[in-house]
C-alpha positions in Angstrom: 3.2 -22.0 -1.1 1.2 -18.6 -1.2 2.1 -16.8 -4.6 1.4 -13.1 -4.9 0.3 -12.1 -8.7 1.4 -8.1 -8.8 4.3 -5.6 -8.9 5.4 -5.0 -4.8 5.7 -1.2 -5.5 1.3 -1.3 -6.2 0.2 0.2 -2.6 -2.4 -3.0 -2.4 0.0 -5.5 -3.3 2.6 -4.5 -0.6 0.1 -4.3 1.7 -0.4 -8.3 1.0 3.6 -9.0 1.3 4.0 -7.2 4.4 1.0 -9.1 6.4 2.5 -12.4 4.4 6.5 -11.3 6.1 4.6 -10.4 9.4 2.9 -13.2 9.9 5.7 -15.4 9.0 4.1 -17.0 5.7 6.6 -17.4 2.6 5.6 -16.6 -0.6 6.8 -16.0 -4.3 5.6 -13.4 -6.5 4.8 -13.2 -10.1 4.8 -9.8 -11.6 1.7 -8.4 -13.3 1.1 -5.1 -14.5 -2.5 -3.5 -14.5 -1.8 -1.8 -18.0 -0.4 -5.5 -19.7 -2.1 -8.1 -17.8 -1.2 -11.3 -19.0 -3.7 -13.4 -21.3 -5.1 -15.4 -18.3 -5.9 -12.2 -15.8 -9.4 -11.8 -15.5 -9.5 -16.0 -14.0 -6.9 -14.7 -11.1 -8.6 -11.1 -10.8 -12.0 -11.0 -12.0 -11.9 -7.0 -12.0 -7.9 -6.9 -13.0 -6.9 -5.5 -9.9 -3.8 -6.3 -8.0 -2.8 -8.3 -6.2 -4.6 -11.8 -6.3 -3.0 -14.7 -5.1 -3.0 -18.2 -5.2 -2.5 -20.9 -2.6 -2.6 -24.8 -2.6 -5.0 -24.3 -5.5 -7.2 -21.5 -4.2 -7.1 -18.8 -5.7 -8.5 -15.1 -4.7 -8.5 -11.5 -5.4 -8.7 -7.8 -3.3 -6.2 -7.4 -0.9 -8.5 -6.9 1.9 -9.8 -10.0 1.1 -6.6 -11.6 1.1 -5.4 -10.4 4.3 -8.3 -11.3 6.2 -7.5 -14.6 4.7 -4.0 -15.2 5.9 -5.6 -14.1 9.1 -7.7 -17.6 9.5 -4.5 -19.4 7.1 -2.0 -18.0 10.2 -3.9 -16.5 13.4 0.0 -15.6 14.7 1.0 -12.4 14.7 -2.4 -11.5 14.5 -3.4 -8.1 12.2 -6.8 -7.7 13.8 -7.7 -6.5 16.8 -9.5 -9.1 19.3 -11.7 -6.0 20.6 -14.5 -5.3 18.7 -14.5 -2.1 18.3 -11.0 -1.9 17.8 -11.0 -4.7 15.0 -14.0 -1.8 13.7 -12.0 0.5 13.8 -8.6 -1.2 11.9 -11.2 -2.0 8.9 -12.1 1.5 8.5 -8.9 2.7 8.6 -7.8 0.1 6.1 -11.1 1.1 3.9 -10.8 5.0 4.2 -7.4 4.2 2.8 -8.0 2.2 -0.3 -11.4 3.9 -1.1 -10.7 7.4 -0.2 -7.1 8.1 -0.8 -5.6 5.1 -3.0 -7.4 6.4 -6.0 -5.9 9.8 -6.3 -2.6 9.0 -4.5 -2.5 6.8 -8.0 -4.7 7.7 -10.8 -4.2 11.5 -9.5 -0.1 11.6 -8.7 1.3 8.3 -9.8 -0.7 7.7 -13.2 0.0 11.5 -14.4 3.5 11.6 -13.7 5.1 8.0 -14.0 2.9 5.7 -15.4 1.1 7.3 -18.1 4.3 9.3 -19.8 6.4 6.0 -20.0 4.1 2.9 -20.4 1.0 4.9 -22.3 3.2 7.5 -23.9 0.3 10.0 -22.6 1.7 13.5 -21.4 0.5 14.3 -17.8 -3.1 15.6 -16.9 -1.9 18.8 -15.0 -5.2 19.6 -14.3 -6.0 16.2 -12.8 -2.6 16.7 -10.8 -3.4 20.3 -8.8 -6.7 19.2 -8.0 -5.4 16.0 -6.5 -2.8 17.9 -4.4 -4.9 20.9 -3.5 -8.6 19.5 -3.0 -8.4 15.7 -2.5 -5.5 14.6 -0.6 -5.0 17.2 2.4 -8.6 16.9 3.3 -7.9 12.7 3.9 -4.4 13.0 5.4 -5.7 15.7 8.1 -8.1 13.6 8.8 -5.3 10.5 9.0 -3.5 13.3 11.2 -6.4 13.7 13.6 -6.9 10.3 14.3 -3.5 9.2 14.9 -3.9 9.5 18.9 -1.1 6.7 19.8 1.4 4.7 18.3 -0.9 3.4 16.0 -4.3 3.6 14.2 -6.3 0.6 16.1 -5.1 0.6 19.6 -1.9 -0.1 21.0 -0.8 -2.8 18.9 0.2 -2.9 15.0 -2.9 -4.0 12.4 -3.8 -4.3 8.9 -4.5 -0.6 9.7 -1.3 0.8 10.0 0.1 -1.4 6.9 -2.6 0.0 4.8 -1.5 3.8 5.7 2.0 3.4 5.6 1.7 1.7 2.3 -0.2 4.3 0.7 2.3 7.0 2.5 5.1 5.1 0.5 3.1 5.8 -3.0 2.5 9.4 -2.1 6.7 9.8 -1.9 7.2 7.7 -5.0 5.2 10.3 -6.9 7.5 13.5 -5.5 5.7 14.5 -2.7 7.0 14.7 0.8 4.4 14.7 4.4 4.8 18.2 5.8 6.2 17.9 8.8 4.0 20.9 9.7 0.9 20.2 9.2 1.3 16.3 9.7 3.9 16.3 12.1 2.4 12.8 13.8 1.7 11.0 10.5 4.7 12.2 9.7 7.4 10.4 12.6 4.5 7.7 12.6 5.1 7.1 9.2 9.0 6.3 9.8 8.8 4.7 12.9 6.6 2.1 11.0 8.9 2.0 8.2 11.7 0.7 10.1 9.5 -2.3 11.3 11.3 -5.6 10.0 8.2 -6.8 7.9 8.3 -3.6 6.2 12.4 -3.6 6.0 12.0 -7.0 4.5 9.4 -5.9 1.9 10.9 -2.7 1.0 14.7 -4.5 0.6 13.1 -6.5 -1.8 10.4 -3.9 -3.6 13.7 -1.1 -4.4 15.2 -3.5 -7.3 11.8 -3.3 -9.3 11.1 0.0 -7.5 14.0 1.0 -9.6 13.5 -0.9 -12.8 10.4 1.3 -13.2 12.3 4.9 -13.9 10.7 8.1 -12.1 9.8 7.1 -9.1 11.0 9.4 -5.7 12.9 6.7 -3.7 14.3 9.8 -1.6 12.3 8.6 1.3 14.0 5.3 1.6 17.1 6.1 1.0 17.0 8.5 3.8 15.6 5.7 6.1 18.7 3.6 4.6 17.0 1.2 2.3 
């Protein structure tokens, strides 16, 4: 059985369940919070990142890692593209994502207006905030926008590419803030379309409860999609 250390509302750990549900693989998950790991973290997740995982006694961390992983562990429904340059290109996608807009989607939104008031009892860094939305994120999701050609990010066919987007879309609506339909009008309706996919309709049905538990996070996306 494939267990999933980490909370299913983190933008890397969802993107681990939704390859898991695409691919067909069951799994449990154990929560861990970054900000009160438990005693034994650093053995699971050598930095203290989530997700890691464990599986018929292996364990591993990075959830790049471990969705390239499931990709030997179940080659159906396959989340890389045979094509070289197409499997190239998913990668980047995926890597533009967690390197260059993860960290202020979280540290810059989610950590200053959620995380940081209730669990460190820290008041939001507004500066940290404006910068975020006005110098760091447009810049990445025009470029998101420009490269959007089809219906999806690696080709014709859905990839660890288009998880890794949409999950970090989700984060950017659970801290308050809504694509405009203006200026990303194709991320935008690519953004539900994929939503509505049944490995993400299976995540998210399951993510909402502890979604909710949380307090302060915008669910006004979902609930407009129906979950």
């Amino acid at each position: 059985m494939l267990t999933i250390h980490g909370v299913p509302f983190s933008a890397h750990t969802r993107k681990v369940i939704v390859a898991a549900i695409e691919k067909g693989i069951e799994y449990d998950i154990v929560p861990v919070v970054p900000l009160t790991p438990p005693p034994d973290w650093r053995g699971l997740s050598p930095l203290g990142h989530i997700p890691a995982i464990t599986h018929d006694g292996f364990t591993l961390a990075d959830s790049s890692v471990i969705c390239l992983y499931l990709e030997r562990v179940q080659p159906h429904a396959p989340l890389y593209p045979g094509d070289a340059q197409r499997y190239a290109r998913a990668l980047w996608i995926e890597e533009f994502v967690d390197s260059g807009l993860q960290q202020h989607v979280l540290r810059g939104l989610l950590m200053q207006r959620v995380f940081a008031p209730r669990f460190l009892k820290r008041a939001p860094d507004e500066a940290l905030i404006h910068s975020s939305l006005t110098e760091m994120i447009p810049p990445r999701l025009a470029y998101l926008e420009n490269e959007l050609t089809g219906d999806y990010f690696a080709g014709d066919a859905f990839s660890i590419a288009d998880i890794a987007v949409a999950s970090i879309l989700i984060n950017y609506h659970y801290a308050g803030e809504l694509l405009d339909a203006q200026a990303y009008p194709r991320l935008e309706a690519y953004l539900q379309r994929v939503l509505r996919r049944d490995c993400f309709a299976a995540a998210l049905r399951k993510e909402i409860p502890a979604a909710e538990s949380v307090g302060g996070l915008d669910l006004s996306l979902l609930r407009r999609l129906g979950y």
